[in-house]
C-alpha positions in Angstrom: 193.7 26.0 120.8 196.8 26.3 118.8 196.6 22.8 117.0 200.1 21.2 115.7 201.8 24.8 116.3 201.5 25.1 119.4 203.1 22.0 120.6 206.5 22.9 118.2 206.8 25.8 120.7 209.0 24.7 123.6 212.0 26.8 121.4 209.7 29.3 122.0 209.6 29.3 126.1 212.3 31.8 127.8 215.0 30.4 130.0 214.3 30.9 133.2 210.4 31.7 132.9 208.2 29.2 134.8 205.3 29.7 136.6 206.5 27.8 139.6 207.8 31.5 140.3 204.9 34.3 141.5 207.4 37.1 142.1 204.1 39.5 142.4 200.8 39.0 144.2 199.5 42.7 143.5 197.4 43.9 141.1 199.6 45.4 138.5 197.2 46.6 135.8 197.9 49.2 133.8 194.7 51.1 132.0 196.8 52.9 130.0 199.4 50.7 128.6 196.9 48.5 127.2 197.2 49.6 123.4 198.7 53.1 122.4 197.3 52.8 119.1 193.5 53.9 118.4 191.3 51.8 116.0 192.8 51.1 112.8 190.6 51.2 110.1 191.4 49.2 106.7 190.1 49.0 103.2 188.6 46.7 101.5 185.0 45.1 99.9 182.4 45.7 101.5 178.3 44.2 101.6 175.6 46.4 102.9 174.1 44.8 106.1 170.2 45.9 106.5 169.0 49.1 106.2 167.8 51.0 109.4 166.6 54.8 110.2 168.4 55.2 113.0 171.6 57.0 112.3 175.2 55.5 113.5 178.0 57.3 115.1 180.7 57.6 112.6 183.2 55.8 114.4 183.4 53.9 117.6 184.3 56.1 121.1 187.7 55.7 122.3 188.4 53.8 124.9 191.1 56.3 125.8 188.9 59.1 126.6 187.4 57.2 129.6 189.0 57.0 133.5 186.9 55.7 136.8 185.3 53.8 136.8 184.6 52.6 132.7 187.9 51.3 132.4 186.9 48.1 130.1 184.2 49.4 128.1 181.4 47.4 127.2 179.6 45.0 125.4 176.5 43.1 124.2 175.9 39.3 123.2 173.3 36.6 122.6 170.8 38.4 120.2 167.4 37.4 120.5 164.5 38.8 118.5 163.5 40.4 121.8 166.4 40.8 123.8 170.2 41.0 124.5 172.8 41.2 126.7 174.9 43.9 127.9 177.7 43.8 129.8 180.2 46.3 131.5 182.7 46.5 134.5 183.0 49.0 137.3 186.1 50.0 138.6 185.0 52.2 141.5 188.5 53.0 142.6 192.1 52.5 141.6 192.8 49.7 143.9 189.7 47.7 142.7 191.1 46.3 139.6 190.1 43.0 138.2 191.0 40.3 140.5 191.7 42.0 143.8 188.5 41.4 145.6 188.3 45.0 146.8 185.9 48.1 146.2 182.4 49.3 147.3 179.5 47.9 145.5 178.2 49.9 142.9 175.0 51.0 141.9 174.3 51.1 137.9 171.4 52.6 135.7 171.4 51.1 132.3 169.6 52.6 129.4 169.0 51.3 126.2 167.3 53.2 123.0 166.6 53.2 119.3 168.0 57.0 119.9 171.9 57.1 120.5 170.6 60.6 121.8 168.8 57.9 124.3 165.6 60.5 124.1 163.1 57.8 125.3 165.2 55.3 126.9 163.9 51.6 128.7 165.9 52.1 132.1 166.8 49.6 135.0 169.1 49.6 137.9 171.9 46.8 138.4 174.7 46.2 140.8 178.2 46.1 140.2 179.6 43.4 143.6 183.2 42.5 144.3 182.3 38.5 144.3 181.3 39.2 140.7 184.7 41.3 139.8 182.6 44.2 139.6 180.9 42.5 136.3 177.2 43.3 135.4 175.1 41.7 132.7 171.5 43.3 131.9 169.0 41.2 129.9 166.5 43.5 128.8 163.3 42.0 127.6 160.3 43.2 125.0 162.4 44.6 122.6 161.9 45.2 118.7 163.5 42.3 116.8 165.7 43.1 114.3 166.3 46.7 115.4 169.5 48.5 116.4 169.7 50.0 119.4 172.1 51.9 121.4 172.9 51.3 125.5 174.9 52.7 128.4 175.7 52.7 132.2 175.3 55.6 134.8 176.7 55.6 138.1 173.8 56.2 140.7 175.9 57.4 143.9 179.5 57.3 145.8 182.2 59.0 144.0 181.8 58.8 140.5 177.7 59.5 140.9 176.5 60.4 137.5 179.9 59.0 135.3 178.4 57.8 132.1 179.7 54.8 129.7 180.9 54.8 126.9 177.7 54.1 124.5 177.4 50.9 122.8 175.7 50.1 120.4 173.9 46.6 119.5 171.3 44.8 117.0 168.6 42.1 118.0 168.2 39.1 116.1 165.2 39.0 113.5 162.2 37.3 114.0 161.8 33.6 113.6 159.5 33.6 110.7 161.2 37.0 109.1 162.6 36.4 105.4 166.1 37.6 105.3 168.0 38.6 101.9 171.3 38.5 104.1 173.2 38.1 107.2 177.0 38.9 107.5 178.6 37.2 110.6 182.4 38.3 111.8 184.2 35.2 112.7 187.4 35.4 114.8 189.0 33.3 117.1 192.8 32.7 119.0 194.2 36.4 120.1 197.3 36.1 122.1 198.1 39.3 123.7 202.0 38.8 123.7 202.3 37.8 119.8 200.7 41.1 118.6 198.3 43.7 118.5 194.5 43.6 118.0 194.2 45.9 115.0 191.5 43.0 113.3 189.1 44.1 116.2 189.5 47.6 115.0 188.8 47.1 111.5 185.9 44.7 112.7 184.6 47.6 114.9 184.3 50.1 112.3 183.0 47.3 109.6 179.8 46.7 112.2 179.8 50.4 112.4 179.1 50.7 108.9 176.2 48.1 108.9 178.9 45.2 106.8 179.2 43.2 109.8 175.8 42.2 112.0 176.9 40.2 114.5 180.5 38.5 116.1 180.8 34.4 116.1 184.0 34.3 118.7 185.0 30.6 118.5 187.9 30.5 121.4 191.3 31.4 122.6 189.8 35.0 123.8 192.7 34.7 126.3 196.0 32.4 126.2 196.5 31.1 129.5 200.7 30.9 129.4 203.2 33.0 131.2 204.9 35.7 129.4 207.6 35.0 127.2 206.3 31.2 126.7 204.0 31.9 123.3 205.8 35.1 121.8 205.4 35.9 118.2 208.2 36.0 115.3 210.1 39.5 117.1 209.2 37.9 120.3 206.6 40.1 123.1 205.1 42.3 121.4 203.8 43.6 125.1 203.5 41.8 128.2 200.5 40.3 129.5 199.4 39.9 133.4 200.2 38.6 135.6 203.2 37.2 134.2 203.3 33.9 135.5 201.0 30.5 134.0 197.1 31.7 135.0 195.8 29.0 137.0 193.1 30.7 139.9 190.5 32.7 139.7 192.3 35.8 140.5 194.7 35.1 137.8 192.0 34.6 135.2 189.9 37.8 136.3 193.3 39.9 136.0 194.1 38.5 132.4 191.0 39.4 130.9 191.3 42.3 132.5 194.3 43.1 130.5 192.6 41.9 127.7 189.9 44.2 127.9 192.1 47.8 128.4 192.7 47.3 124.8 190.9 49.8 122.6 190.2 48.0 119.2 189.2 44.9 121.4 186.7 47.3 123.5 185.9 48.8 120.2 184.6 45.5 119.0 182.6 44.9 121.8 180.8 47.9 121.7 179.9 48.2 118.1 177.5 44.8 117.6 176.7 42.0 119.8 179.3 39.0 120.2 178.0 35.7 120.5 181.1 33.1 121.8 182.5 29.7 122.7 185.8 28.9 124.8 188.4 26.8 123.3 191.0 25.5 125.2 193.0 28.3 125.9 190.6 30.0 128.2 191.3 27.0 130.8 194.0 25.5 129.6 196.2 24.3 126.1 194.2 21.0 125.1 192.0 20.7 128.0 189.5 17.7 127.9 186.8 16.3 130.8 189.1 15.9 133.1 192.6 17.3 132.5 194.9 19.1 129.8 197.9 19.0 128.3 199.0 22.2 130.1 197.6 20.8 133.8 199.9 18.6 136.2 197.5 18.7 139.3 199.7 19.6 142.4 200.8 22.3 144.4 202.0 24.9 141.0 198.8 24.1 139.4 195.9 23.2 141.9 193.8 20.6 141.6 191.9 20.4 137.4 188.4 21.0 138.8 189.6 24.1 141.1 191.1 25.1 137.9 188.6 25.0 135.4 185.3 25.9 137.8 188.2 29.2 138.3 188.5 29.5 134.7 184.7 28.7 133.9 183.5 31.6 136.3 186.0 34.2 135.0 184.6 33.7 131.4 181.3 34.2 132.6 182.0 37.2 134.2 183.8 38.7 131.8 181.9 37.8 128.4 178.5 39.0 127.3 176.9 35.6 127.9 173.1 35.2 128.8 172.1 34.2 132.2 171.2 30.8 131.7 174.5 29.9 131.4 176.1 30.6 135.1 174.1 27.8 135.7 175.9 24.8 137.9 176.4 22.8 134.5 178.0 26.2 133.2 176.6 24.7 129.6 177.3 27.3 127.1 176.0 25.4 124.0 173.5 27.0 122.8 171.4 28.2 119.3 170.4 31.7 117.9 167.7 31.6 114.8 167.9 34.8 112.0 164.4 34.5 110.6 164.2 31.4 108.2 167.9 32.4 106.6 169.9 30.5 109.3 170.3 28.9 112.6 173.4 28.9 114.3 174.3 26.5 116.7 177.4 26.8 118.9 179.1 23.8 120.3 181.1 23.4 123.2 184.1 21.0 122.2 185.8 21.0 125.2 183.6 20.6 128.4 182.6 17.2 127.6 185.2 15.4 125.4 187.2 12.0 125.8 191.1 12.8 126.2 193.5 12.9 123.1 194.3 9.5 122.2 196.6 7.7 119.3 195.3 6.5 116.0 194.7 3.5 116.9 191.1 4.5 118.7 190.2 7.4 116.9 187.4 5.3 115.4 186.3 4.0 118.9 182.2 4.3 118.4 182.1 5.4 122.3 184.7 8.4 121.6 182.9 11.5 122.1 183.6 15.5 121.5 180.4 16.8 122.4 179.0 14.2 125.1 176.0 12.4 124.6 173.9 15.2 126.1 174.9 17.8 123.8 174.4 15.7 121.1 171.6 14.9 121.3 170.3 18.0 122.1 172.5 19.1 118.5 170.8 16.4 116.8 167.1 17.5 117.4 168.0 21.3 116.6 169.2 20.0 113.2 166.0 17.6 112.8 163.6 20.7 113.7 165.3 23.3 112.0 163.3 24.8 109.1 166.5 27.5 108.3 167.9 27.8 105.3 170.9 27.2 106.4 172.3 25.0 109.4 175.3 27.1 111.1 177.5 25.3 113.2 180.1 27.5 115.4 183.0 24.8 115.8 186.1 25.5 117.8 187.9 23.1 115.9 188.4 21.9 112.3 185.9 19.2 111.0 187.2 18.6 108.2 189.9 15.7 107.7 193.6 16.0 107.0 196.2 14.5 105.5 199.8 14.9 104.8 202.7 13.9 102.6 206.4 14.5 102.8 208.4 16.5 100.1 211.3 14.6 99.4 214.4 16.3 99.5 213.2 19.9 101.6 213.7 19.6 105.1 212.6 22.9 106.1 208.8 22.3 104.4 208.7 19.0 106.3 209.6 20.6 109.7 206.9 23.1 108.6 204.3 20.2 108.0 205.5 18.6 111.1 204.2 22.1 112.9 200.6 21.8 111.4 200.1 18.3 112.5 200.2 16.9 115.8 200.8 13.3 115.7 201.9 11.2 112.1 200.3 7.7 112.5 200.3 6.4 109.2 197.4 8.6 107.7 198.3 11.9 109.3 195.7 13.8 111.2 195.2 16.5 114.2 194.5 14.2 116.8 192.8 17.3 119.0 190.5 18.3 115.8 187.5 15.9 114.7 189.9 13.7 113.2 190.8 12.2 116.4 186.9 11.6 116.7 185.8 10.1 113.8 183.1 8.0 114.4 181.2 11.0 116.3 182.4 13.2 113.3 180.4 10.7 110.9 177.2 10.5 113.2 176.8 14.2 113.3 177.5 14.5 109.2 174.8 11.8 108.4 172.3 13.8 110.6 173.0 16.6 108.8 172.7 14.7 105.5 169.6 12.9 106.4 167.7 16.4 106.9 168.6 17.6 104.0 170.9 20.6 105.8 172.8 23.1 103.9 175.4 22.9 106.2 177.9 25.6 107.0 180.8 25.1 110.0 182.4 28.1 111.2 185.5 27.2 112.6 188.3 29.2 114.7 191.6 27.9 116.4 194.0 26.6 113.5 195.3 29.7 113.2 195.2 30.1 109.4 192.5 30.5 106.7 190.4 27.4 104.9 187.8 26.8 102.9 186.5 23.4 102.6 184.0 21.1 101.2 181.9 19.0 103.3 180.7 15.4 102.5 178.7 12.7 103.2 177.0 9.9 102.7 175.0 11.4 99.6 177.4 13.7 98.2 178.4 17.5 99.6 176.1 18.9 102.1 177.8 21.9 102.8 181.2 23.7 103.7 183.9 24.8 106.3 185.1 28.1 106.4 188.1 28.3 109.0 189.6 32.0 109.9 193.2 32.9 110.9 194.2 34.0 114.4 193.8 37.5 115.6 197.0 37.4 116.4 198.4 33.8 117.3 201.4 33.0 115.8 201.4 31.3 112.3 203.4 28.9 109.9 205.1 32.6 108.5 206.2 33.2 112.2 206.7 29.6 113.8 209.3 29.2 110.5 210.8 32.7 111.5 211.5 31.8 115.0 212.8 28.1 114.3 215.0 28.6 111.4 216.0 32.6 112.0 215.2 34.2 109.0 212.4 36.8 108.4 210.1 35.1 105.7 207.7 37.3 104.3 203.7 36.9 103.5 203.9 34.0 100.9 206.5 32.8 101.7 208.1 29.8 99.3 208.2 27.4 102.0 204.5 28.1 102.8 202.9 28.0 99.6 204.8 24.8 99.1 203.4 23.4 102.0 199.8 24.8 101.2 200.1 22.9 97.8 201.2 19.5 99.5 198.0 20.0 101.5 195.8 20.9 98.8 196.9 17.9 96.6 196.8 15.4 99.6 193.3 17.0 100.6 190.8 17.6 97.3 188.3 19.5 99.6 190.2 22.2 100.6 189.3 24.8 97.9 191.2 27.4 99.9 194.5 27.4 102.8 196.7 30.1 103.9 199.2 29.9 106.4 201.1 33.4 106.8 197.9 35.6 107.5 196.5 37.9 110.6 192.5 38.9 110.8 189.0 37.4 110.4 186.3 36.3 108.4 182.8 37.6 107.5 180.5 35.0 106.4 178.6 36.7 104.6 174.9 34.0 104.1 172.6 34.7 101.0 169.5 32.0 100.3 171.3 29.9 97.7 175.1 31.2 98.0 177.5 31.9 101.1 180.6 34.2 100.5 183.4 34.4 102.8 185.8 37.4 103.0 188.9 37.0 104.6 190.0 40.0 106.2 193.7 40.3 106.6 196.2 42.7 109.2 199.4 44.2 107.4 201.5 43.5 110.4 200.5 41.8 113.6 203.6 43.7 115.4 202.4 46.9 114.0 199.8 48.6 116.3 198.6 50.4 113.3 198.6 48.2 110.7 195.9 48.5 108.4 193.3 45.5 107.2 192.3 44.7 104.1 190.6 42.6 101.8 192.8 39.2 101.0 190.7 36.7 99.4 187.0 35.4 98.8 185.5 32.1 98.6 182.1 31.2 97.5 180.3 28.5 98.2 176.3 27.3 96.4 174.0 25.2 97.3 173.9 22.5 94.9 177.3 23.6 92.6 179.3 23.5 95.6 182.8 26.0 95.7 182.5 28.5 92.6 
């Protein structure tokens, strides 16, 4: 979701460019083009994750050293205490890319083993089918909770018999009743291939590596479903997706994660912890609700919404390291992940379910709804049985309120404001966030305040960093932490492109606007607007620290990342 910023873009779209116009059909994937650049590794603080006796590569394998048929590397998700997914894609032959429909099945042996020398491996046999893109997803059972382990695919005949993986390497959850000093969760969302590079999954790769970062939250926009040229960064396409034109079938959206997945720190990522993930809106379609979006005019471009979004919906599946349970008809991907009595995390789906945009006029309607009644009421009794620590919520979209003000007298920081919100109706809010959903907002804060929670949302898709306090009814019952894009444009890059002149991190105009927002808004303890990267969340028993990891240059394919700011947040003191 790209919040206010996104819908400032139409200066952004090329002349010409529509996706009325499929000039090519064919499979165009390029393995090698993906990313020239190999992981890029970057300084900065660092928390030791649990110990283990199992010794680590020392860096993740490159992507670049494997051909037919491991072309996208692979991945884990969903950690269980005994169990978790992992994922890969066969390519059994040059003309059975993602998306065409073509190639032999193919048969798979997966290993997985405390060893990365895999000398006493579990082992099973899995089947790589066209109607599946080739996909796999193995869901090993009686394993060791809290235990890393290391997996891979073999080829079991046709002509790659015997081609091996790369080696990934994963962690389970702990055990429900285990006592955790700590638990360090990378959280990233909104990576738009055209806008720049993915040197924050690099960094993040060699971070997990090195036992700082456990586990992935992904809270959406793992795609961008635009054609190329529409959603460029400051310098414009940094490198072309595919297909070119506005994704809209399943062929399109098996072919642009595809592209997605050729790129080395991204495959890097995948293959150094598990991932656990939530779609936004850009993995369908730019503020997609029940039954429509604002990027959807059902006809003969677009196809009908439900065609659409079932097309979207199976691509997902296919492609991410999601259990199971969810290819299911309801394709329900909210879900909840315990680590021992430290936390519980529960990811929402904001999209599936939700009442369209409206004006400000009914965003206090009682029967407006985000989650549905269904999923929240299947939120409310985790929260109510939840004996964690800590209540995590993984939240596409900002909770917390906003407000603006005009500065008198500066044009260029108002058009800038204008960019971060989406509609001005007196009290100015995000209409597309919680704040167009107030009254559900306030139901699902008083739950949280009537158990007693020590509430933490992790939040994705505003592409810039916040940290926030959380209130209710009784006082502050928690916080927000919000990360920056991957590489989505920003406020730095949307100013660039709309007024023509390169503005540097910090800009004047930016930290202007940050302090407008900070004064209109007491409970953000924390904003920037001009930075690249992600967050760890890193969750002690009485104190939660979050690092904000930032990329040099998002145009660069080897920036480095590094260390930009902290924020703490305690139980009972609030922000320290």
């Amino acid at each position: 979701m790209l919040f206010a910023l996104r819908d400032a873009l139409c200066w952004l779209k090329v002349s010409g460019m529509s996706s009325e116009i499929r000039v090519n059909r064919r499979v165009l994937l390029q393995a090698g083009a993906a990313s020239a650049a190999a992981v890029a590794i970057g300084a900065g603080g660092a928390y030791a994750a649990r110990t283990s006796t199992v010794s680590t590569p020392e860096g993740p394998t490159t992507a670049g050293e494997w051909g037919l048929p491991f072309l996208h590397g692979v991945a884990s998700g969903d950690p269980l205490p005994d169990r978790v997914v992992l994922w890969t894609r066969v390519t059994p032959s040059r003309d059975a890319l993602p998306g065409s429909g073509l190639g032999e099945d193919v048969e798979l042996e997966w290993q997985i083993d405390t060893s990365e020398d895999f000398d006493n491996p579990r082992t099973g046999t899995v089947v790589a089918i066209a109607s599946a893109d080739h996909t796999v997803h193995v869901d090993p059972t009686g394993l060791s909770p809290d235990t890393e382990y290391f997996y891979r695919f073999i080829v079991q005949g046709g002509e790659h018999a015997g081609a091996t993986s790369p080696v990934g390497r994963t962690l389970t959850a702990p055990a429900e009743d285990a006592e955790l000093d700590q638990l360090n969760l990378a959280i990233a969302s909104c990576a738009n291939w055209e806008s720049g590079f993915f040197s924050a999954y690099g960094d993040m790769a060699q971070r997990a590596r090195n036992r700082e970062i456990d586990y992935v939250v992904f809270l959406g926009d793992y795609i961008y479903e635009y054609p190329t040229g529409e959603y460029a960064g400051k310098s414009g396409v940094a490198r072309m997706h595919h297909p070119e034109w506005e994704i809209t079938t399943l062929e399109d959206y098996r072919q642009r994660y595809g592209r997605y997945r050729t790129d080395l720190n991204l495959q890097a990522a995948h293959g150094a912890c598990p991932w656990i993930v939530v779609w936004d809106d850009h993995e369908v379609a730019n503020n997609n609700w029940r039954d429509g979006a604002e990027n959807h005019t059902d006809g003969r471009v677009e196809g009908e919404w439900a065609q659409r979004r079932e097309a979207a919906m199976q691509a997902y599946f296919e492609w991410l390291p999601v259990r199971a349970e969810s290819l299911s008809e309801e394709r329900r991907i909210y879900r909840r992940f315990t680590f021992g009595t430290l936390a519980q995390l529960t990811v929402m789906d904001l999209r599936t379910y939700r009442d369209e945009e409206t004006t400000g006029a009914q965003f206090d309607d009682p029967d407006r709804t985000m989650l549905g009644s269904e999923q929240f009421d299947w939120l409310a009794e985790q929260l109510k049985t939840s004996n964690a620590r800590w209540d995590v919520l993984g939240n596409s979209v900002m909770i917390s309120p906003m407000r603006f003000a005009t500065i008198a007298g500066n044009d260029k920081a108002n058009e800038a404001i204008g960019y971060i919100r989406e509609r001005s109706t007196g009290i100015a809010v995000n209409s597309d966030q919680w704040d167009g959903y107030t009254a559900e907002r306030d139901r699902l804060l008083t739950v949280l305040d009537e158990q007693g929670s020590n509430a933490l949302f992790l939040t994705g898709d505003i592409h810039s960093e916040w940290a926030n306090s959380i209130s209710a009814t009784y006082g502050e019952i928690g916080c927000e932490m919000v990360t920056t894009s991957i590489s989505a444009p920003n406020v730095d890059e949307i100013l660039t492109s709309a007024f023509g002149t390169y503005h540097p991190e910090d800009n004047s105009t930016s930290l202007l606007v940050e302090k407008v927002i900070r004064d209109n808004n007491p409970w953000v303890n924390h904003i920037d607007f001009d930075a690249h990267g992600y967050g760890v969340a890193s969750i002690h028993h009485d104190f939660v620290d979050m690092l904000y990891y930032r990329v040099s240059d998002v145009e660069d394919p080897e920036a480095t990342v590094a260390l930009g700011e902290q924020r703490q947040w305690r139980i009972g003191e609030g922000f320290v």
